[in-house]
Backbone as a chain_set.jsonl record, in Angstrom:
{"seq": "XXXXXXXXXXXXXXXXXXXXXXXXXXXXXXXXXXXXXXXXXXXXXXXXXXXXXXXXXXXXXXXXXXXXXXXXXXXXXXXXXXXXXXXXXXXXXXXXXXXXXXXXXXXXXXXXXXXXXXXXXXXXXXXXXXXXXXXXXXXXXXXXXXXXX", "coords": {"N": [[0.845, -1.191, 0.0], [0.503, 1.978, -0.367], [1.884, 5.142, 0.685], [1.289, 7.579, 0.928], [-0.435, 9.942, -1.103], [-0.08, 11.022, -3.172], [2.801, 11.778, -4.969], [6.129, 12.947, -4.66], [7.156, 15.324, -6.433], [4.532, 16.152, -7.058], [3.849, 17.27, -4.21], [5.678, 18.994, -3.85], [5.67, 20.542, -5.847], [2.586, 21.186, -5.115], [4.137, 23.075, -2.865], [5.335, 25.321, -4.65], [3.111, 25.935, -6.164], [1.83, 27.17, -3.822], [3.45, 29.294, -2.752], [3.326, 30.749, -4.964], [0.892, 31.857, -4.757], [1.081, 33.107, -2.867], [2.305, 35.676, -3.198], [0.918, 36.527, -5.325], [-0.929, 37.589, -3.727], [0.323, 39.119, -2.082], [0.698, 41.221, -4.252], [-1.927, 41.444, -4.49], [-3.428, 42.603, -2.475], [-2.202, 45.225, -2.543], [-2.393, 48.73, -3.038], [-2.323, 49.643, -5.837], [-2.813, 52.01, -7.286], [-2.377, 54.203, -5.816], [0.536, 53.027, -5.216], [1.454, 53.543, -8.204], [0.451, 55.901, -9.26], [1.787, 57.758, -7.205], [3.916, 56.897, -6.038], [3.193, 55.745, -3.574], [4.474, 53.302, -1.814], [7.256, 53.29, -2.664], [7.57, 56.022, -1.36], [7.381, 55.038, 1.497], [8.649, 53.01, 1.829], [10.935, 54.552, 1.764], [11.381, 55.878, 3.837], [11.805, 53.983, 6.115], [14.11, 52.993, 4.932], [15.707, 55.393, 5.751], [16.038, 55.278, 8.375], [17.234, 53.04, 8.313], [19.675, 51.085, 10.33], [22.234, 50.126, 8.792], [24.553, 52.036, 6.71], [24.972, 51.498, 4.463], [23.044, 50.745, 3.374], [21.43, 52.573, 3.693], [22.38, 54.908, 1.958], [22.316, 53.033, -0.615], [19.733, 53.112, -1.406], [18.948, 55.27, -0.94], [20.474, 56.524, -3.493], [20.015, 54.511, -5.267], [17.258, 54.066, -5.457], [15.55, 56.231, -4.774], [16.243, 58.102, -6.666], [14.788, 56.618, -9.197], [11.953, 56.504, -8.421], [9.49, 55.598, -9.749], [9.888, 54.114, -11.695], [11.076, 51.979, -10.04], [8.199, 51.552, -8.295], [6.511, 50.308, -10.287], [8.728, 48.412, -10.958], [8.18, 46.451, -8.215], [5.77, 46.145, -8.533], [4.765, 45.177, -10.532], [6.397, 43.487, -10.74], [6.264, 41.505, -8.698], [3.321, 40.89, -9.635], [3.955, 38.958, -11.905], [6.549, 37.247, -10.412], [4.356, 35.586, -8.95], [2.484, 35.012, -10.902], [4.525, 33.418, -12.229], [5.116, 31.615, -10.836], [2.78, 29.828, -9.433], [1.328, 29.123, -11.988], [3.646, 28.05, -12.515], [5.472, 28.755, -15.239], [8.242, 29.295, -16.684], [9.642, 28.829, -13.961], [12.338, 28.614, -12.809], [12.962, 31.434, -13.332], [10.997, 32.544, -11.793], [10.852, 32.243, -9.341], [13.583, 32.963, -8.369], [13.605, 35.578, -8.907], [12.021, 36.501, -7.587], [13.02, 35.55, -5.021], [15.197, 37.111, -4.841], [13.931, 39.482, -4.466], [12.817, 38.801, -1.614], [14.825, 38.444, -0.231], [16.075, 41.324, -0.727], [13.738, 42.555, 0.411], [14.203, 41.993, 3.029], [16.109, 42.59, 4.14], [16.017, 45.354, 3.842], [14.003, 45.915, 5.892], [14.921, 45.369, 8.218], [15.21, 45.385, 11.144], [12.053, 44.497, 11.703], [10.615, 42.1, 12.88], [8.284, 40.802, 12.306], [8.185, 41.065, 9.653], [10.28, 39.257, 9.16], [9.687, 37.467, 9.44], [8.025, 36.555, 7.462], [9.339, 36.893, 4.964], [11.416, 35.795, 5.159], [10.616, 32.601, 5.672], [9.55, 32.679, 3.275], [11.565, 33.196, 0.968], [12.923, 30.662, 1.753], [11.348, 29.018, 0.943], [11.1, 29.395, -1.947], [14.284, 28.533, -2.447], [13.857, 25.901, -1.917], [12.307, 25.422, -4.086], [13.691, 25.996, -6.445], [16.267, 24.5, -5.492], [14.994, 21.882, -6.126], [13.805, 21.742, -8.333], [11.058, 22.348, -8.766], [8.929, 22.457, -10.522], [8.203, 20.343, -12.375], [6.154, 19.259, -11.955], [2.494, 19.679, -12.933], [3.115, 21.95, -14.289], [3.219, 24.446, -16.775], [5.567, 24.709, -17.605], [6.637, 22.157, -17.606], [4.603, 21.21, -19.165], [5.382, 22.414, -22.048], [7.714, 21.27, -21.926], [9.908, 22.876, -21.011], [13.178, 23.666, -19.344]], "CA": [[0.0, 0.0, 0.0], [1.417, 3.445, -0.988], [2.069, 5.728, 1.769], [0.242, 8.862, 0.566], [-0.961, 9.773, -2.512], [0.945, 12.318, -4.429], [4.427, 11.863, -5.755], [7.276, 13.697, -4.268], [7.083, 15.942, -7.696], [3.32, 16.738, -6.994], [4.086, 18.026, -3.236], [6.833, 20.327, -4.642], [4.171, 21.728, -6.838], [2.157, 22.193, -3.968], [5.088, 24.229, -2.526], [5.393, 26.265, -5.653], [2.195, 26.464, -6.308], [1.457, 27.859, -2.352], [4.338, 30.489, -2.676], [3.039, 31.869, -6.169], [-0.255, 32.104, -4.65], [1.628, 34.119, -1.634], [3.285, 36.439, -4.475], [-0.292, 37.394, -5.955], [-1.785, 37.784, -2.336], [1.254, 40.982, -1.934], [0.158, 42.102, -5.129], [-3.56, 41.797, -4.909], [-3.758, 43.846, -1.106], [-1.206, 46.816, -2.785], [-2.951, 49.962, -3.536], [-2.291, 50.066, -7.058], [-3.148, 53.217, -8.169], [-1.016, 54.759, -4.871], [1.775, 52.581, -5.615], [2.057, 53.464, -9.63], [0.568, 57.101, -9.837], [2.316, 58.722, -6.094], [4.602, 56.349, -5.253], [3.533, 55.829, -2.254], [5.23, 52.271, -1.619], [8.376, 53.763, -2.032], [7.45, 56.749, 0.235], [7.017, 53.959, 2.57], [10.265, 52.47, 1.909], [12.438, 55.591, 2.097], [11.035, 55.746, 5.494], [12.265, 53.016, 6.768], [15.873, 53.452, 4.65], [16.056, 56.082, 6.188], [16.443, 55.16, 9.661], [18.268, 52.084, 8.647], [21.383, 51.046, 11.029], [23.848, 50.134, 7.92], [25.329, 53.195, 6.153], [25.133, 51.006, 2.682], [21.297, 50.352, 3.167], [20.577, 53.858, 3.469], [22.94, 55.187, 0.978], [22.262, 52.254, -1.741], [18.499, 53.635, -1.487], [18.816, 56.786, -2.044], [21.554, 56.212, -5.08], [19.494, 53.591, -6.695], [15.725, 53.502, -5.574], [14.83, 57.374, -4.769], [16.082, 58.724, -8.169], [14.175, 55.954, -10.372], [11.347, 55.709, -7.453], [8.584, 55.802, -10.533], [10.545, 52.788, -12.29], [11.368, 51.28, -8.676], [7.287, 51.333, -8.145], [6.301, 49.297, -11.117], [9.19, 47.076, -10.825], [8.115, 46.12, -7.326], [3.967, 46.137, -8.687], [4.309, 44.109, -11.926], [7.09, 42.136, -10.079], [5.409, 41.029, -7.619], [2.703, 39.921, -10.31], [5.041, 38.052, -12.295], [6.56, 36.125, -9.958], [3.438, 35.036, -8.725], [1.896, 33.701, -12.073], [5.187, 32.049, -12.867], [5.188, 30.298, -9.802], [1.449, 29.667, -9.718], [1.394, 28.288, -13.145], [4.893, 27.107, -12.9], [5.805, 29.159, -16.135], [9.863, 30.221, -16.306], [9.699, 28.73, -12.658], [13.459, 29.448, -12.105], [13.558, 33.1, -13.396], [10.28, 33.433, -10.944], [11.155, 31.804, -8.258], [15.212, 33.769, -8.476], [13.367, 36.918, -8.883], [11.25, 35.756, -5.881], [14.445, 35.269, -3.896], [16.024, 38.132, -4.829], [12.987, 40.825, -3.775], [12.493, 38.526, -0.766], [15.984, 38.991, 0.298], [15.669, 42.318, -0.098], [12.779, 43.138, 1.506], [14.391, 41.08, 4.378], [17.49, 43.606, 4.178], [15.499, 46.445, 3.995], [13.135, 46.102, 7.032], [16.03, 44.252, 9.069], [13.929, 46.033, 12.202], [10.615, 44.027, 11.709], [10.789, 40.831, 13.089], [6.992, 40.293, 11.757], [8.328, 41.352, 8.056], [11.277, 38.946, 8.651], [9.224, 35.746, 9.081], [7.2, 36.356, 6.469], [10.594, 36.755, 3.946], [12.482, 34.144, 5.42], [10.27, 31.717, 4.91], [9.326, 32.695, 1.096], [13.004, 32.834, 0.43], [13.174, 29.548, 2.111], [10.517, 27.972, -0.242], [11.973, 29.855, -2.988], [15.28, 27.91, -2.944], [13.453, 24.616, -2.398], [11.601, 25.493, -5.602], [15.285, 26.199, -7.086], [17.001, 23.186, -5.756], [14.512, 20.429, -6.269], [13.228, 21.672, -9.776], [9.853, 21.995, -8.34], [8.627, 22.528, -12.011], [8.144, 18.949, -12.779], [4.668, 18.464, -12.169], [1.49, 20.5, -12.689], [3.57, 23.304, -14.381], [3.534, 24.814, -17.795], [7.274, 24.101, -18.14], [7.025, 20.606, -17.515], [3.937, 20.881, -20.244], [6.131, 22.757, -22.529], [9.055, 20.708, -21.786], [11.11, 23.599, -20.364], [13.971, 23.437, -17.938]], "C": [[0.885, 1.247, 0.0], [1.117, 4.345, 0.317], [1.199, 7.351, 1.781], [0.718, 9.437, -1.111], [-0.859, 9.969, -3.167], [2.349, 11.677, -4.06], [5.22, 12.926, -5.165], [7.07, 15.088, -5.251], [6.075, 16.958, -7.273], [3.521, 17.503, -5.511], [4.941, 19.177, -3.004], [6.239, 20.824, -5.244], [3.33, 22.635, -6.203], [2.534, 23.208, -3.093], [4.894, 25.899, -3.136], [4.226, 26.938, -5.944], [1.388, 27.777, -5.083], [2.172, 29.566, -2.168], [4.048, 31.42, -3.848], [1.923, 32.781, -5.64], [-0.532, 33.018, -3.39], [1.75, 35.631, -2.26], [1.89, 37.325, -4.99], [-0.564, 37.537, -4.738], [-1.199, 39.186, -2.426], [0.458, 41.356, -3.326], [-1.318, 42.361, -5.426], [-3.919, 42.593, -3.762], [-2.897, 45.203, -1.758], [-2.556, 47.759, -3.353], [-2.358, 50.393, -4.8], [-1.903, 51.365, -7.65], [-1.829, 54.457, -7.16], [0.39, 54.066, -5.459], [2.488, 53.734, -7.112], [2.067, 55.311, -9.702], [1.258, 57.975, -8.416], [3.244, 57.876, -5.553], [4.683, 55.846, -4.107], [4.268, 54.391, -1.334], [6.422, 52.554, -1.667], [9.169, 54.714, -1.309], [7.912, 56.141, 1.352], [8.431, 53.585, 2.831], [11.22, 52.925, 1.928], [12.281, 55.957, 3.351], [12.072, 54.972, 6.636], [13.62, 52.822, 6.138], [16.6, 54.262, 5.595], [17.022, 55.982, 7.197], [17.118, 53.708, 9.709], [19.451, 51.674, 9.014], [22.349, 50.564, 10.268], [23.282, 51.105, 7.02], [25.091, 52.33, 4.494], [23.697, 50.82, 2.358], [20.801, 51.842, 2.732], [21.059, 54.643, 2.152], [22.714, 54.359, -0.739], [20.217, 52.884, -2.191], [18.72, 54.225, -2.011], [19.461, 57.34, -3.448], [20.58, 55.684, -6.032], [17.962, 53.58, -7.136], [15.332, 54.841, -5.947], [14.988, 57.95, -6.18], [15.093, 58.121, -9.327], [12.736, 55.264, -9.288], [10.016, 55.556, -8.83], [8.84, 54.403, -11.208], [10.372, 51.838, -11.061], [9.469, 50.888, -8.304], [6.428, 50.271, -9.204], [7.05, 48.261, -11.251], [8.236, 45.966, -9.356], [6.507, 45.737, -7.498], [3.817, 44.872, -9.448], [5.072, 43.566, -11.665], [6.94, 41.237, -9.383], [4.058, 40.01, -8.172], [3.349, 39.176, -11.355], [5.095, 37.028, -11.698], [5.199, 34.948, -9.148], [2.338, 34.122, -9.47], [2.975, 33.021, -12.465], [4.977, 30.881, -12.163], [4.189, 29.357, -9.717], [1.478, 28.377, -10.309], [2.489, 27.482, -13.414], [5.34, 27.12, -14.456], [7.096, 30.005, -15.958], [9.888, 30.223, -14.374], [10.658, 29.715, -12.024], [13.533, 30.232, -11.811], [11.913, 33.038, -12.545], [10.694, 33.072, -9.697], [12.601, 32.277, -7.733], [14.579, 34.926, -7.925], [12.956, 36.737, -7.647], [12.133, 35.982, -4.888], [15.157, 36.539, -3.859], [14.758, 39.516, -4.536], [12.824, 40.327, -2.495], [13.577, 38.936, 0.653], [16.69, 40.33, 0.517], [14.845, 43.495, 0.515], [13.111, 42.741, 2.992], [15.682, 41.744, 4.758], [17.016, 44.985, 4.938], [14.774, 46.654, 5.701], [13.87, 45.051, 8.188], [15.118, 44.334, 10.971], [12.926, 45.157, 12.639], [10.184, 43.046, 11.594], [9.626, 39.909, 12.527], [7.209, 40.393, 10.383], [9.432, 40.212, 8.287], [11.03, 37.725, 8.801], [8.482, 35.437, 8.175], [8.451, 36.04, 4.881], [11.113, 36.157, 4.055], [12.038, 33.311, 5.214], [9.794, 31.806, 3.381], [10.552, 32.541, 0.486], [13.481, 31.311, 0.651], [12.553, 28.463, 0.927], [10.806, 28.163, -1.656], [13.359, 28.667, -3.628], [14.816, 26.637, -2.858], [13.041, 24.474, -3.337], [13.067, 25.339, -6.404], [15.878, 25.004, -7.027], [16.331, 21.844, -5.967], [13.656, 20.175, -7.462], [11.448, 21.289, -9.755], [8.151, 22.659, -9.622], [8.762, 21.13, -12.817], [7.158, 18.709, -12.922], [3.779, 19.444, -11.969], [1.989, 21.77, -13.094], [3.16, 23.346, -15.899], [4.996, 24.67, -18.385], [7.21, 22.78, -18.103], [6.109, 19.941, -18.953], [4.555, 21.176, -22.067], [7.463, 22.231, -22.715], [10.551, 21.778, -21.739], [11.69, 23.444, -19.172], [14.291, 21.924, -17.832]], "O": [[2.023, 1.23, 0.468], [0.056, 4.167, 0.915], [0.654, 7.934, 2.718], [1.693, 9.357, -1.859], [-1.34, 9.406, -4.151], [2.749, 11.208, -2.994], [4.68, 14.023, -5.307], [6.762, 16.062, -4.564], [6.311, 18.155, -7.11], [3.279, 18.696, -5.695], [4.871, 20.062, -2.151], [6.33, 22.044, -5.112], [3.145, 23.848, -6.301], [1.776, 24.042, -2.597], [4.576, 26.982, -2.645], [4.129, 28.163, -6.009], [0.723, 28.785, -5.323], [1.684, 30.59, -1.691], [4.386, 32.604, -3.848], [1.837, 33.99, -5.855], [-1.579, 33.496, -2.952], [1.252, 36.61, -1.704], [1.847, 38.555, -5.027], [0.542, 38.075, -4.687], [-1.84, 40.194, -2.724], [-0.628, 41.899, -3.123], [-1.823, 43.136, -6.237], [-4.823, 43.393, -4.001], [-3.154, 46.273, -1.207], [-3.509, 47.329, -4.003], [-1.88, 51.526, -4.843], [-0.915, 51.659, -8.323], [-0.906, 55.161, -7.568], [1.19, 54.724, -6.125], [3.513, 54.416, -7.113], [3.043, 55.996, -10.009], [1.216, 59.178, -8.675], [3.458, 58.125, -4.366], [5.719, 55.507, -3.534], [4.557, 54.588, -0.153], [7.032, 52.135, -0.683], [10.314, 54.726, -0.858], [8.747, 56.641, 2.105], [9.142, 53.819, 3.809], [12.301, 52.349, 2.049], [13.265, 56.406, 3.939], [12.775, 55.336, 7.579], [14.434, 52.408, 6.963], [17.69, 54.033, 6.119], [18.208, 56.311, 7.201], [17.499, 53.194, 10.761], [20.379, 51.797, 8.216], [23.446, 50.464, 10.817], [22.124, 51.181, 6.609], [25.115, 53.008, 3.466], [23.256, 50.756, 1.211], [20.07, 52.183, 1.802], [20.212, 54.994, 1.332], [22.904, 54.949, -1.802], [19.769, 52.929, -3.336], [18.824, 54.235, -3.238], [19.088, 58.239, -4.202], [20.308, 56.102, -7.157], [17.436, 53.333, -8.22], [14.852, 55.023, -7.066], [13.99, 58.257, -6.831], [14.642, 58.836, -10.221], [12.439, 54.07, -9.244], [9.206, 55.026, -8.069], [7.909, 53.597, -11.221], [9.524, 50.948, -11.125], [9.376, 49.703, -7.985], [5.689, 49.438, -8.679], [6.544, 47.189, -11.585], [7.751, 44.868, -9.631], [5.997, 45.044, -6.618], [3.113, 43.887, -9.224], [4.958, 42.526, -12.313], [7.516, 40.153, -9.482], [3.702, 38.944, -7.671], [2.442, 38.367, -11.551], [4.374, 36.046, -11.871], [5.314, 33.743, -8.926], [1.665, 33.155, -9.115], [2.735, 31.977, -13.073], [4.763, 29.716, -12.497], [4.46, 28.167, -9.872], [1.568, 27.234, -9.862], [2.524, 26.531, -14.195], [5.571, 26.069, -15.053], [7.162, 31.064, -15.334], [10.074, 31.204, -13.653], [10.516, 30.728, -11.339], [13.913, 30.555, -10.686], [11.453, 34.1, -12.963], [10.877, 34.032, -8.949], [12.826, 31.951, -6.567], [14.808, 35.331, -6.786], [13.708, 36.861, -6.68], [11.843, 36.669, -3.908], [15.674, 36.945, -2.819], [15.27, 40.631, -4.44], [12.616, 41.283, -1.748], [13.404, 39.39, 1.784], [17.509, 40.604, 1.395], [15.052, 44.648, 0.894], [12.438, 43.086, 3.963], [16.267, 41.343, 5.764], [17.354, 45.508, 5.999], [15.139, 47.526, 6.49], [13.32, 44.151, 8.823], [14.634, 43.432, 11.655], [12.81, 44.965, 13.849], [9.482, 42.706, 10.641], [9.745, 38.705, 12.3], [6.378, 39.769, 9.724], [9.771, 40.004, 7.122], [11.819, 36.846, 8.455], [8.179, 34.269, 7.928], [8.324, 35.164, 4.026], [11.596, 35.617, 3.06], [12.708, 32.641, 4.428], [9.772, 30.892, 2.557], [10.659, 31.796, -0.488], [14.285, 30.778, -0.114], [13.058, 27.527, 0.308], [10.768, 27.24, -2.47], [13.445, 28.153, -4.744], [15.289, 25.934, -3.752], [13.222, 23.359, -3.827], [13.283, 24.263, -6.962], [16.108, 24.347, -8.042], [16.987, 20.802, -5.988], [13.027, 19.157, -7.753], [10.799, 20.437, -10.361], [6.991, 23.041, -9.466], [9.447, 21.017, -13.833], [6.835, 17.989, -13.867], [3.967, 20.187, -11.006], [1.546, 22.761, -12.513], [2.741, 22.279, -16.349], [5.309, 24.539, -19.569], [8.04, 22.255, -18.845], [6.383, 18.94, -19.615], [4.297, 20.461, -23.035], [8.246, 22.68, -23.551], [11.69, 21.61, -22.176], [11.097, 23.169, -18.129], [14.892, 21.487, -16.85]]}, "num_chains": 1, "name": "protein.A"}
């Protein structure tokens, strides 16, 4: 008798699939229209640069994010929905599940402070690289239907 009922493959799906469906959640509570037409998400986030205790956090902000905060607001909008239908659907897993890792890690930089922001990023980054190292695009994906990866 088989031990339970899904395939190793299919429970890694369920992973992937759980963390995409995390990914649209952030992007379906954002205020949209704040985000894209006032910025106000990266209002938010020069806030909290601000008063951040490393000298490279606060400085790499204001260098990279505050000048292109208009760019920086749609990356972070339509990035956010991205990785969430790749993962989802399990379409270009990797590059969503990377990207994934790499906004998770630094949102988990950024708000170093906010021990309630840093269990929520640690574990998505966590499920992130299990998606990464166990090719959790095998089953129930569009790449696996496609025969990508």
């Amino acid at each position: 008798m088989q031990s339970h009922l899904l395939g190793t493959e299919h429970w890694l799906a369920v992973l992937r699939i759980g963390i995409g469906l995390w990914w649209l959640e952030s992007w379906r509570h954002k205020d949209k229209r704040a985000w894209l037409e006032r910025g106000a998400g990266i209002d938010w986030a020069a806030s909290v640069a601000e008063k951040h205790p490393w000298a490279l956090v606060r400085s790499a902000f204001s260098r990279l994010v505050l000048p292109r905060r208009r760019a920086a607001s749609y990356l972070v909008v339509f990035g956010e929905l991205a990785i969430g239908l790749g993962l989802t659907l399990g379409f270009l897993t990797p590059v969503a599940a990377g990207a994934g890792l790499i906004l998770n890690v630094a949102y988990f930089i950024l708000m170093i402070k906010d021990w309630a922001e840093q269990g929520q990023n640690s574990m998505m980054a966590l499920i992130e690289v299990v998606v990464l190292g166990t090719a959790a695009w095998q089953a129930w994906s569009l790449d696996a239907a496609l025969g990508l990866f």
